[in-house]
N, CA, C and O atoms as a GROMACS GRO file, in nm:
protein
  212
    1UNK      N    1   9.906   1.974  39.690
    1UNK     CA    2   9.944   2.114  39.691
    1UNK      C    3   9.944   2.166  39.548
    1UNK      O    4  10.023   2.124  39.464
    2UNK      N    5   9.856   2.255  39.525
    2UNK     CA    6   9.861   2.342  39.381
    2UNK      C    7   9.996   2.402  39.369
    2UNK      O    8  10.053   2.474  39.452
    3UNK      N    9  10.054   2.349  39.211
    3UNK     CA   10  10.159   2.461  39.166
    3UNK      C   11  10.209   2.584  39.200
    3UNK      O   12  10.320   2.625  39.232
    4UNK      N   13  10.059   2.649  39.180
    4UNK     CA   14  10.041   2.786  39.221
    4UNK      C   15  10.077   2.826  39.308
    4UNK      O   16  10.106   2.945  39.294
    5UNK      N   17  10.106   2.764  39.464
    5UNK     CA   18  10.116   2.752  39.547
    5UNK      C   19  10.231   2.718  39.671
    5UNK      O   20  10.225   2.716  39.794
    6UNK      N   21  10.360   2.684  39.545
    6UNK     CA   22  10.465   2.686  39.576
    6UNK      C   23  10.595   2.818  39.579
    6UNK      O   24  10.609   2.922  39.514
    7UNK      N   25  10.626   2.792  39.621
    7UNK     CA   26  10.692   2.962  39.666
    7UNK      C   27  10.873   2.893  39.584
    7UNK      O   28  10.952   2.814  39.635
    8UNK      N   29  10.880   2.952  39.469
    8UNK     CA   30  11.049   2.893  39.412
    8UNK      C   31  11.132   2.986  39.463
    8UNK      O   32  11.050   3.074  39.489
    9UNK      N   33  11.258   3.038  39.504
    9UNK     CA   34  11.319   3.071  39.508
    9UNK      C   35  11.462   3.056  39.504
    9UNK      O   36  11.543   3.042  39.597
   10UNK      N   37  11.481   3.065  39.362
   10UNK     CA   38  11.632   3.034  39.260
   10UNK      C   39  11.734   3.182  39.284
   10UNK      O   40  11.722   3.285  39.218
   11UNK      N   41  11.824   3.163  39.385
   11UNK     CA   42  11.867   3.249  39.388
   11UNK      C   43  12.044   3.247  39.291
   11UNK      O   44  12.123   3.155  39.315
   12UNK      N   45  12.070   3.323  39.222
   12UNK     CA   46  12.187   3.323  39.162
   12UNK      C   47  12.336   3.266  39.247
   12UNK      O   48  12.316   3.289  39.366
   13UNK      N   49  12.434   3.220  39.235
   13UNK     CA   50  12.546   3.211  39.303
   13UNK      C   51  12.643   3.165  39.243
   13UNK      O   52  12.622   3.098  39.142
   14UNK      N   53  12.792   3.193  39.293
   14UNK     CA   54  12.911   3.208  39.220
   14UNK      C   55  12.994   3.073  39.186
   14UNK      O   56  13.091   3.056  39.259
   15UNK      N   57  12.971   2.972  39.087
   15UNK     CA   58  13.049   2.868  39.064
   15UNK      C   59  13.185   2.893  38.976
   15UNK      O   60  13.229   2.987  38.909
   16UNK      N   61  13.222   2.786  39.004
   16UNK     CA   62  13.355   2.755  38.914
   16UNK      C   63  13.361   2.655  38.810
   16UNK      O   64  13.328   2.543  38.847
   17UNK      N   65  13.403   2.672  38.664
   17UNK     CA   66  13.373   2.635  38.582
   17UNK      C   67  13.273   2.581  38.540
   17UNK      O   68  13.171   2.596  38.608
   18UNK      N   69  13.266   2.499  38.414
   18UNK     CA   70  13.117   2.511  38.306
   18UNK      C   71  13.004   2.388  38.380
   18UNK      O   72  13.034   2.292  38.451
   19UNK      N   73  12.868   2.434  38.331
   19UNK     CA   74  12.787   2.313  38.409
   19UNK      C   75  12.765   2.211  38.321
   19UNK      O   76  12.779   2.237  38.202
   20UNK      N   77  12.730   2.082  38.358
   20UNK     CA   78  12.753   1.981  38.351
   20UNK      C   79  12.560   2.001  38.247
   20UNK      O   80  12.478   2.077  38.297
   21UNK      N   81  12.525   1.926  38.118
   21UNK     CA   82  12.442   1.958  38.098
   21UNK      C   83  12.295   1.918  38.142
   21UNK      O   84  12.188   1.972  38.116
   22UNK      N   85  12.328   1.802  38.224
   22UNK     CA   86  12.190   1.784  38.306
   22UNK      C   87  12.208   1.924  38.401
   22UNK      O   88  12.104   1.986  38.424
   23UNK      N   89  12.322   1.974  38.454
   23UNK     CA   90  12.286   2.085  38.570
   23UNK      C   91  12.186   2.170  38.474
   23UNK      O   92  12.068   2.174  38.508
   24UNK      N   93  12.223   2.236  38.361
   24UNK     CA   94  12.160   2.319  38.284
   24UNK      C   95  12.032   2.241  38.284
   24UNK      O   96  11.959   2.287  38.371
   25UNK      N   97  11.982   2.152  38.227
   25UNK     CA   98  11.884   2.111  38.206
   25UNK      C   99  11.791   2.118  38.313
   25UNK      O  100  11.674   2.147  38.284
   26UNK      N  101  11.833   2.090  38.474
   26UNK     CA  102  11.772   2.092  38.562
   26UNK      C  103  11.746   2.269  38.559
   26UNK      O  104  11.630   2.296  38.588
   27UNK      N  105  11.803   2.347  38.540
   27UNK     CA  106  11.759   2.455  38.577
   27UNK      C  107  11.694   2.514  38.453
   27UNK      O  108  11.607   2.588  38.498
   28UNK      N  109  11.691   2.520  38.352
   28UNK     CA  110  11.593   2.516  38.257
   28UNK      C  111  11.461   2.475  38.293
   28UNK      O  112  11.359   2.544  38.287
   29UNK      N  113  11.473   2.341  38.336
   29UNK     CA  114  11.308   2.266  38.390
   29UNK      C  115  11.278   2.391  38.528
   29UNK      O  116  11.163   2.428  38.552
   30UNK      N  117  11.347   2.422  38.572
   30UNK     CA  118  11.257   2.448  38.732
   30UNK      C  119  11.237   2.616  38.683
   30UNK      O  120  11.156   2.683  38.748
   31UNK      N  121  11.306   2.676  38.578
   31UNK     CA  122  11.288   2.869  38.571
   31UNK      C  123  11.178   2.850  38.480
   31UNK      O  124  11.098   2.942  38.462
   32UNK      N  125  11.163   2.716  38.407
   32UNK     CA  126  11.032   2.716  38.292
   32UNK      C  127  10.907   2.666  38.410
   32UNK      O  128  10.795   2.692  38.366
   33UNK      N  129  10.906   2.625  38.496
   33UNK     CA  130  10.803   2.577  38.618
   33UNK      C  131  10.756   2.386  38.560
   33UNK      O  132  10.651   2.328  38.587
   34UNK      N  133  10.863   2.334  38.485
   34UNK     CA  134  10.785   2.191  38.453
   34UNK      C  135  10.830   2.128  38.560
   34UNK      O  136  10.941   2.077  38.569
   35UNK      N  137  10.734   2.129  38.658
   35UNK     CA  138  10.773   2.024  38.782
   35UNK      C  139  10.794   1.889  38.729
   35UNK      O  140  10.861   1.819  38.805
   36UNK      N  141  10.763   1.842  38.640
   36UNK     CA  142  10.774   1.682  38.619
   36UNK      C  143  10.881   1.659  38.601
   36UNK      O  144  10.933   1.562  38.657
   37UNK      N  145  10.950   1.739  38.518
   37UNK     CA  146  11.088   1.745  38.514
   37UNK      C  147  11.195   1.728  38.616
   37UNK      O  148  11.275   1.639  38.645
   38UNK      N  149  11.161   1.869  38.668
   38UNK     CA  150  11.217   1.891  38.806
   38UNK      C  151  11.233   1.772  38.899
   38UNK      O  152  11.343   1.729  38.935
   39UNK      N  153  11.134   1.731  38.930
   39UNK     CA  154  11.111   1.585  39.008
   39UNK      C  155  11.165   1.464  38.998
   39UNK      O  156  11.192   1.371  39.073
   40UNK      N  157  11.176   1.503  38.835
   40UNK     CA  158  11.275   1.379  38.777
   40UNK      C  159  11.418   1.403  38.792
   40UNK      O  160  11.488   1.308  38.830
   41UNK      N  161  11.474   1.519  38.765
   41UNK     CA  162  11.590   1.523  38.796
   41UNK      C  163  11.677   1.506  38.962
   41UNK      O  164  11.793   1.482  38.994
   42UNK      N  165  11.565   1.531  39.027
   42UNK     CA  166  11.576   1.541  39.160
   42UNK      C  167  11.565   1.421  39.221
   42UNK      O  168  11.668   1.404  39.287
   43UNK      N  169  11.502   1.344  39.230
   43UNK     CA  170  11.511   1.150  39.215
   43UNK      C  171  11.606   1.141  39.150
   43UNK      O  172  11.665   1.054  39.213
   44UNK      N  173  11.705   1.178  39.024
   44UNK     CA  174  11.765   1.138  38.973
   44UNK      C  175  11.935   1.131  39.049
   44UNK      O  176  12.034   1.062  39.023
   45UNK      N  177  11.904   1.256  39.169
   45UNK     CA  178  12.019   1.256  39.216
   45UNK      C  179  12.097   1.378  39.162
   45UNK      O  180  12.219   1.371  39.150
   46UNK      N  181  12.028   1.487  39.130
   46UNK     CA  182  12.058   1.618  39.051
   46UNK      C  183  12.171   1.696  39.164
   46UNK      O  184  12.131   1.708  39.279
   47UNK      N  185  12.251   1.725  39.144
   47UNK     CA  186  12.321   1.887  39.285
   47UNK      C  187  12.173   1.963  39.263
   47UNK      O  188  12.117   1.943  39.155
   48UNK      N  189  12.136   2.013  39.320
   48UNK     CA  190  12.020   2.103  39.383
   48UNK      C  191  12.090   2.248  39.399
   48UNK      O  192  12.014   2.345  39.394
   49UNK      N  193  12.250   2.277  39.420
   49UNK     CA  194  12.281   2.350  39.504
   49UNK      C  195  12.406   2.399  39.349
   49UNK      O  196  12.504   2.471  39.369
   50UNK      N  197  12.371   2.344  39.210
   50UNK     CA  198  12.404   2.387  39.091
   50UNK      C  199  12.367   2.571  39.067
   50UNK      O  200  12.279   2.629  39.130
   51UNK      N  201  12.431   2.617  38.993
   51UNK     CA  202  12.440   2.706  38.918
   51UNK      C  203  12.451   2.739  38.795
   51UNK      O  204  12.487   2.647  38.721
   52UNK      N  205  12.425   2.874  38.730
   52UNK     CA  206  12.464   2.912  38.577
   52UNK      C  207  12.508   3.025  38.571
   52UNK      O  208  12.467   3.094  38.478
   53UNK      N  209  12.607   3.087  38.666
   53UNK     CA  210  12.658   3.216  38.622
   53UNK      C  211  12.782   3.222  38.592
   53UNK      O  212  12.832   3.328  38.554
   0.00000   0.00000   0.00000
């Protein structure tokens, strides 16, 4: 499946206190589009369901 071709949808939502800096990092990797990253964090056992507001 081409990159191109994936449909992201990061929608904002309301947490409680500060993120943990892999959370940041994971969402850094996926709003910059480096899937390798992404992938890695996600095997890694990342929350998926993290925030930054």
């Amino acid at each position: 499946m081409a990159v191109s071709s994936w449909n992201w949808n990061l929608v904002p939502c309301l947490c409680r206190g500060q993120l943990s800096d892999s959370n940041a990092s994971f969402l850094r990797a996926a709003r910059a589009g480096n899937l390798d990253k992404v992938v890695e964090y996600l095997k890694g056992g990342i929350d998926i369901n993290t925030c930054n507001q």
